[in-house]
C-alpha positions in Angstrom: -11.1 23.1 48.1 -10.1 23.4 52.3 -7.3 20.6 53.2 -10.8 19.1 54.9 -12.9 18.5 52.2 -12.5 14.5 51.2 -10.9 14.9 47.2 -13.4 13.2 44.8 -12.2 9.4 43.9 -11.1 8.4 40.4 -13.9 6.9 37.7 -13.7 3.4 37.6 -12.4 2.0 34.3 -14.8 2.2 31.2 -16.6 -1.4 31.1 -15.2 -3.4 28.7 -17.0 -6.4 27.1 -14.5 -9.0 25.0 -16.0 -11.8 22.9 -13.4 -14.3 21.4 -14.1 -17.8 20.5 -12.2 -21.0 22.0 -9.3 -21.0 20.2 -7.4 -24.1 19.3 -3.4 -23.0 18.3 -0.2 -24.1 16.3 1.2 -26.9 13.9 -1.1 -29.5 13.6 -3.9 -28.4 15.3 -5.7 -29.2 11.9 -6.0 -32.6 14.0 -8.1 -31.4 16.7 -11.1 -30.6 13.9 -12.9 -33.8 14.6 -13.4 -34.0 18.4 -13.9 -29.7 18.1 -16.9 -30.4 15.8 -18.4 -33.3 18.0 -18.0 -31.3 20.9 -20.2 -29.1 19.4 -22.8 -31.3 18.3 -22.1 -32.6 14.8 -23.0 -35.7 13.2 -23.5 -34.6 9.9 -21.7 -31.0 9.5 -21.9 -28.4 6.3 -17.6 -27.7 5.4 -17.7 -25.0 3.4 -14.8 -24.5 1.1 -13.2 -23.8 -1.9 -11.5 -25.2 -5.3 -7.7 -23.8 -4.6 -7.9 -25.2 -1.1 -9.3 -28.4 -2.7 -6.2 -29.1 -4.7 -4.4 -27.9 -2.3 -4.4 -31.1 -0.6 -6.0 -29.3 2.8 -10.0 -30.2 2.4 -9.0 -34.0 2.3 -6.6 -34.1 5.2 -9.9 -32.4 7.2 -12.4 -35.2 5.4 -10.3 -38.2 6.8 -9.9 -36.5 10.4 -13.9 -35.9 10.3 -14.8 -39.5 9.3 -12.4 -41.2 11.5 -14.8 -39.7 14.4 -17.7 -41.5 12.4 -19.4 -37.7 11.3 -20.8 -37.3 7.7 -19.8 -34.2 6.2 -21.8 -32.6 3.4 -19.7 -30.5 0.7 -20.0 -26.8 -0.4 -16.9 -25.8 -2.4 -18.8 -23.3 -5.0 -17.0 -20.1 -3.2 -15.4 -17.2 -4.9 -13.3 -14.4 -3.5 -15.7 -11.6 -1.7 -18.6 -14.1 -1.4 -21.8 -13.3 -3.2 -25.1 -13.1 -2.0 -26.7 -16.1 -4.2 -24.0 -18.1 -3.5 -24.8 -17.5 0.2 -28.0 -18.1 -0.9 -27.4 -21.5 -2.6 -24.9 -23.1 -0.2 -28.0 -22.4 3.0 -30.4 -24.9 0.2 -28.3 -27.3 0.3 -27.6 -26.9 4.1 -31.1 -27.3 4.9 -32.0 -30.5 2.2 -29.0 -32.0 3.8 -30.7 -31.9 7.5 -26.8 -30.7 8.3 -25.8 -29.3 11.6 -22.3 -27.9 12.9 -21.1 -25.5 9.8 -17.6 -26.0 9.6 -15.3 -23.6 7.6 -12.1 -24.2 5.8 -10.4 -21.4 3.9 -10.2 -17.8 3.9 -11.8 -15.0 4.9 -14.9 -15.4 2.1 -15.3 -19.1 3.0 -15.5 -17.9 6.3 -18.1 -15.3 5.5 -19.9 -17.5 3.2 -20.4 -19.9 5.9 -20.9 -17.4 8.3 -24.0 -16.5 6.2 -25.6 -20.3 6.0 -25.7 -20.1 9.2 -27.4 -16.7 9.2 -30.1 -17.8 7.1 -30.2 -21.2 8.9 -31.5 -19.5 12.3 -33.1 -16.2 10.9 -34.6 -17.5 7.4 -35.6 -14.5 4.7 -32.8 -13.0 2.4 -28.4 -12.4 3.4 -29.4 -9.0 2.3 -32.2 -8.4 5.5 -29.1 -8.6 8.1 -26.9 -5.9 7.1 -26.0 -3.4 10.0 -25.2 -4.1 13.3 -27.5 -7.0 15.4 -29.6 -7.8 13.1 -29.1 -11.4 13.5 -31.7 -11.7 16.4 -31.8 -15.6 16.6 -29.2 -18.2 17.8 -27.5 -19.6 14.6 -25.6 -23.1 13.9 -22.5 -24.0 16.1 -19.4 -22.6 14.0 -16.2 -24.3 13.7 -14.0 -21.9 11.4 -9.9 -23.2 10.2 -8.4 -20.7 8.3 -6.2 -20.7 5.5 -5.0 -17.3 5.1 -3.0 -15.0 7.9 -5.0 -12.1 7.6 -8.5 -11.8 7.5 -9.6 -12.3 11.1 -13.2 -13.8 9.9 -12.5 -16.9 11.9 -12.6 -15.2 15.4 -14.6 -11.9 14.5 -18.4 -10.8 14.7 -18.0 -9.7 11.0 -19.8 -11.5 7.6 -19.2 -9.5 4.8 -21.1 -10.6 1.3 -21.6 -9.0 -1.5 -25.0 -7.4 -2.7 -24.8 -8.6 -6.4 -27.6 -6.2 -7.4 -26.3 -2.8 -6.2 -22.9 -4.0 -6.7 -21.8 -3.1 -2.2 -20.1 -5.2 0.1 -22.8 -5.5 3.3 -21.2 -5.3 6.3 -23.1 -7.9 8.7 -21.9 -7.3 12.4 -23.2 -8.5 15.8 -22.0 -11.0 19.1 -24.1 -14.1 17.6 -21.5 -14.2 14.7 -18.8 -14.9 16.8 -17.4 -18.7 15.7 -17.8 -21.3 18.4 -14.3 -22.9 18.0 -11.3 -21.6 15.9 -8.6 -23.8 14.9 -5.4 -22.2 13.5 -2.9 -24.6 12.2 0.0 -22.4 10.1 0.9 -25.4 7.9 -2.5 -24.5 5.9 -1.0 -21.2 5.0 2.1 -22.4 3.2 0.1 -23.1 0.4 -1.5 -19.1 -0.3 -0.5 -18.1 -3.2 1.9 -15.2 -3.2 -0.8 -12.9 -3.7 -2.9 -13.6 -1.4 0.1 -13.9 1.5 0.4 -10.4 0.7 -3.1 -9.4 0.8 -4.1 -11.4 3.7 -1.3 -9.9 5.2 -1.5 -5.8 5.0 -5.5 -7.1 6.1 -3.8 -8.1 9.2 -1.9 -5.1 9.3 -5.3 -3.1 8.9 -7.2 -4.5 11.7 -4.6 -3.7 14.0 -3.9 -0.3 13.5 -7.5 0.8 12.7 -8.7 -1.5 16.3 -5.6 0.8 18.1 -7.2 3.8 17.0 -11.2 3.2 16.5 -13.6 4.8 18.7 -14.4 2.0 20.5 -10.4 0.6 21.8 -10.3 -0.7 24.8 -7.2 -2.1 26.6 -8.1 -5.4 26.3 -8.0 -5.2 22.2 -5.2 -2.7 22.7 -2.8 -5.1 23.3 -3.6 -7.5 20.7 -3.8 -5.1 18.0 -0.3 -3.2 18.7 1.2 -7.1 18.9 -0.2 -8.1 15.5 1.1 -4.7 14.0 4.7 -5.7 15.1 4.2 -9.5 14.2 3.2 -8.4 10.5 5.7 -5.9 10.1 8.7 -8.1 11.2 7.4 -11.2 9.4 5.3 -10.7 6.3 8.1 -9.9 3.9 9.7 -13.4 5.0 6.9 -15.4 4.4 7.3 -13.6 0.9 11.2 -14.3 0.3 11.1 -17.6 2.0 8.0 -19.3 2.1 8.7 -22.6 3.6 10.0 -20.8 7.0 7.6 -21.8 9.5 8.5 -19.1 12.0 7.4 -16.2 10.1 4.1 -18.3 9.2 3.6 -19.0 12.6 3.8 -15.6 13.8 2.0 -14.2 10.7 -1.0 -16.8 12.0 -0.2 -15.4 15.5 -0.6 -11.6 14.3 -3.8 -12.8 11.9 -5.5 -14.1 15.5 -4.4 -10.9 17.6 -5.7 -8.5 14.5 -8.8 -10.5 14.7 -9.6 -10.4 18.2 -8.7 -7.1 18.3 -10.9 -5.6 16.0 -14.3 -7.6 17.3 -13.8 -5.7 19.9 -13.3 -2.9 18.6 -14.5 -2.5 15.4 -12.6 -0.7 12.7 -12.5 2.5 10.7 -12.6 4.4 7.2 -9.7 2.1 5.3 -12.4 -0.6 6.0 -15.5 1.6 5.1 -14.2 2.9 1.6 -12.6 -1.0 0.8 -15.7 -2.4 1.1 -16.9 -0.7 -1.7 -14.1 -1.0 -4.2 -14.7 -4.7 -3.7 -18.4 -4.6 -4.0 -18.3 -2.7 -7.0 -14.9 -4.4 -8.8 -14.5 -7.0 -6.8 -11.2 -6.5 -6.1 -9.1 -8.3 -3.7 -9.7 -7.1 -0.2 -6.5 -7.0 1.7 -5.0 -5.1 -1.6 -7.2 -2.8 -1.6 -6.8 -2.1 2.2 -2.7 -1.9 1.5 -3.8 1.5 -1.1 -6.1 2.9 1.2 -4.4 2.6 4.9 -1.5 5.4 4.5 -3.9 8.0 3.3 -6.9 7.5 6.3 -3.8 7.0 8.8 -2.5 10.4 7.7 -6.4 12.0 7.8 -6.8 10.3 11.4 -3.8 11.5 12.7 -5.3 15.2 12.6 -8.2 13.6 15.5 -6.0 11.3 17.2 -2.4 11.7 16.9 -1.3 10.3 20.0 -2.5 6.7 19.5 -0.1 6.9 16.2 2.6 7.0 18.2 2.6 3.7 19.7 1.7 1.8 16.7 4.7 3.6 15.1 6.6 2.0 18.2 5.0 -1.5 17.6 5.7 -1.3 13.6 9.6 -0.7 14.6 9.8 3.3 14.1 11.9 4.9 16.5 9.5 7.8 17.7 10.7 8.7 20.9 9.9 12.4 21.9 8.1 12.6 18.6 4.8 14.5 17.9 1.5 12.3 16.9 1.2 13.6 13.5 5.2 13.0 13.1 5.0 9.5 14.0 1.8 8.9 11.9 3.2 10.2 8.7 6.8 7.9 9.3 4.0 4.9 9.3 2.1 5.7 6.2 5.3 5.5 4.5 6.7 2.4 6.4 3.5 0.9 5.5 3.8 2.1 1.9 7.1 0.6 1.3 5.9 -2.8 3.3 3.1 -2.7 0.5 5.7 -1.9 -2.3 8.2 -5.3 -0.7 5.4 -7.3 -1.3 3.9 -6.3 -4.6 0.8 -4.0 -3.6 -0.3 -1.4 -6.7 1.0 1.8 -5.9 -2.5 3.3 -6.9 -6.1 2.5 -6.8 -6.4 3.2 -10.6 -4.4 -0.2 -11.4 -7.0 -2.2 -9.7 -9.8 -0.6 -12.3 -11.3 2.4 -10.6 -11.1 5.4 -12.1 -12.2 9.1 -11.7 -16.5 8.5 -12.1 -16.3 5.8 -9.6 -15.0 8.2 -6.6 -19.3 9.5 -5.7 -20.8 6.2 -6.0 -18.3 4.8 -3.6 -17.8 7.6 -1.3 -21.8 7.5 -1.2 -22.3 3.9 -0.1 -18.9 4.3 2.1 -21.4 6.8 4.4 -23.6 3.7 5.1 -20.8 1.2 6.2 -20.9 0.8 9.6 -17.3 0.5 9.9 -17.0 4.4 9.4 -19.2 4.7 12.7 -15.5 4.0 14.8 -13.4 5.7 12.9 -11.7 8.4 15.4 -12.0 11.2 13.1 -16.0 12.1 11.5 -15.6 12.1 7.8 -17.9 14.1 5.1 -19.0 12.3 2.0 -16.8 15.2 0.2 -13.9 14.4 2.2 -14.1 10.4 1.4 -14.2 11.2 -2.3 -11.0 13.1 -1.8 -9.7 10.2 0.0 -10.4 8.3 -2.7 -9.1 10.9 -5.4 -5.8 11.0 -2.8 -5.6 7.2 -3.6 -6.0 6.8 -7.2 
């Protein structure tokens, strides 16, 4: 090229869409629940929920706030963990005898996805099972107002329902923009009350999101950020929230680094630990956020091979000095950080103690091909090579 010949200008960014709901932040924000809902239209809402956050104390406190702004709320507490598709099914009959309107969430991630999928039936009609896949959700739904009570699962800001196919025993991965929640209200007294289990759970799902967001096919900068700041915020906080959990400065950040995990992987969807979880749970119904604490170390050492470089700075963000490091280097220090974060805080060692064992490894790494999480993850896996995976796990 002659000193004369003009040098070709850079390529403009990659366009990057971001879809986030308003989000309403920080102690006491439980309060804001009534004039959220009106503003979106309710007189008589659906609050889905369940029994532990019942007793609790936390569905009353939202009952009195609702009434007080003269709204008539109908109940739906018949929830259980990894939400099934009849109880999906059930809750939208009730929904629509009630002549409800707004479908307000309180709980965790299944309430969330349960409620997410009343309202999927509400606008679309037919079966939960029709909508699995990406935008298959083709007509507007109910205004959502979503509160969680866990600081992990993201469901309250995300495009994501996930229900459970009771028939073929598979977690359906329902994904699209229409399912992102109107209004989210994240008030971190709620999560004082988790059981230890479920902090712990919730918690390494947080820590999931992030790093498979950082690393999936479809990162952008905008999610970048948020998913390397919830890494850090889980990895400095969730063993205190463990240890001590009446300190509301490691709940408040573990509620910050829920949101950021969130938001970042609706925007950039999420990877194989996702893909091969949902099918433990659809087929043992195991707890989610467990079974994402097993998985993570291997997949982050089998990604490192595609995308090394990304490891490093969530290494950095998890508190890893990596400096000068290679990729692979830094991704193999954070499968074991992340391995003794899940030992701290009580996660099985081995997939084997949740209940799978060697003749579950096809079935699973057959169904895992059809999860449209794997369609982001940064490095193409084989159904052979997701049974090993698996095997690598047990």
């Amino acid at each position: 090229m002659s000193a004369l010949t003009p040098s070709r200008p850079p390529a403009p960014p990659a366009l990057a869409k971001f879809h986030a709901p308003e989000v309403v932040f920080g102690a006491d924000s439980l309060g804001e629940a009534g004039f959220a809902a009106i503003r979106l239209g309710a007189r008589r809402p659906f609050l889905v929920t369940d029994p532990g956050i019942v007793e609790a104390g936390w569905l009353a406190t939202l009952l009195t706030r609702l009434k007080a702004e003269g709204l008539t709320p109908v109940l739906w507490t018949d929830v259980t963990p990894n939400p099934k598709d009849h109880e999906v099914r059930r809750a939208y009959e009730l929904y629509a005898e009630s002549e409800c309107d707004v479908i307000i969430a309180l709980g965790g991630g299944s309430v969330i996805d349960a409620a997410k999928g009343v309202a999927i039936l509400s606008g679309n009609g037919g079966d939960i099972r029709d909508y699995a896949g990406v935008d298959q959700v083709t007509r507007p739904i109910p205004p959502l107002l979503m509160i969680p009570t866990t600081s992990g699962t993201g469901a309250d800001v995300s495009q994501f329902c996930i229900v459970t196919d009771t028939d073929r025993h598979v977690k359906l991965t329902i994904m699209g923009r229409a399912l992102v929640p109107d209004v989210s209200i994240t008030d971190p007294r709620l999560l004082t009350t988790m059981p230890e289990d479920l902090n712990a759970a919730t918690g390494l799902d947080a820590l999931t999101h992030g790093i498979e967001a950082f690393v999936s096919l479809a990162h952008n900068p905008l999610a970048d950020t948020h998913a390397l700041n919830a890494v850090g915020l889980v990895c400095r906080n969730l063993r205190t929230t463990i240890t001590e959990p009446a300190e509301m400065t490691a709940r408040a950040k573990m509620a910050q680094a829920s949101l950021q995990a969130g938001l970042a992987f609706t925007n950039a969807i999420l990877g194989a630990t996702h893909a091969m979880s949902h099918q433990v749970g659809g087929l043992l119904d195991a707890p989610h956020g467990v079974v994402n604490g097993v998985l993570l170390p291997h997949v982050i050492r089998y990604n490192a091979r595609a995308s090394p470089d990304r490891f490093i700075d969530l290494a950095r963000s998890a508190g890893i000095a990596v400096d000068g490091m290679p990729g692979e280097e830094a991704a193999e220090l954070l499968a074991q950080h992340i391995r003794r974060l899940a030992d701290d805080v009580g996660v099985p060692r081995g997939l084997r103690e949740l209940g799978v064992s060697d003749t579950d490894i096809d079935t699973m790494a057959h169904t895992t091909l059809d999860d449209a999480c794997l369609t982001t993850n940064p490095r193409t896996a084989s159904e052979a090579e997701i049974q090993q995976l698996f095997r690598d796990a047990l």
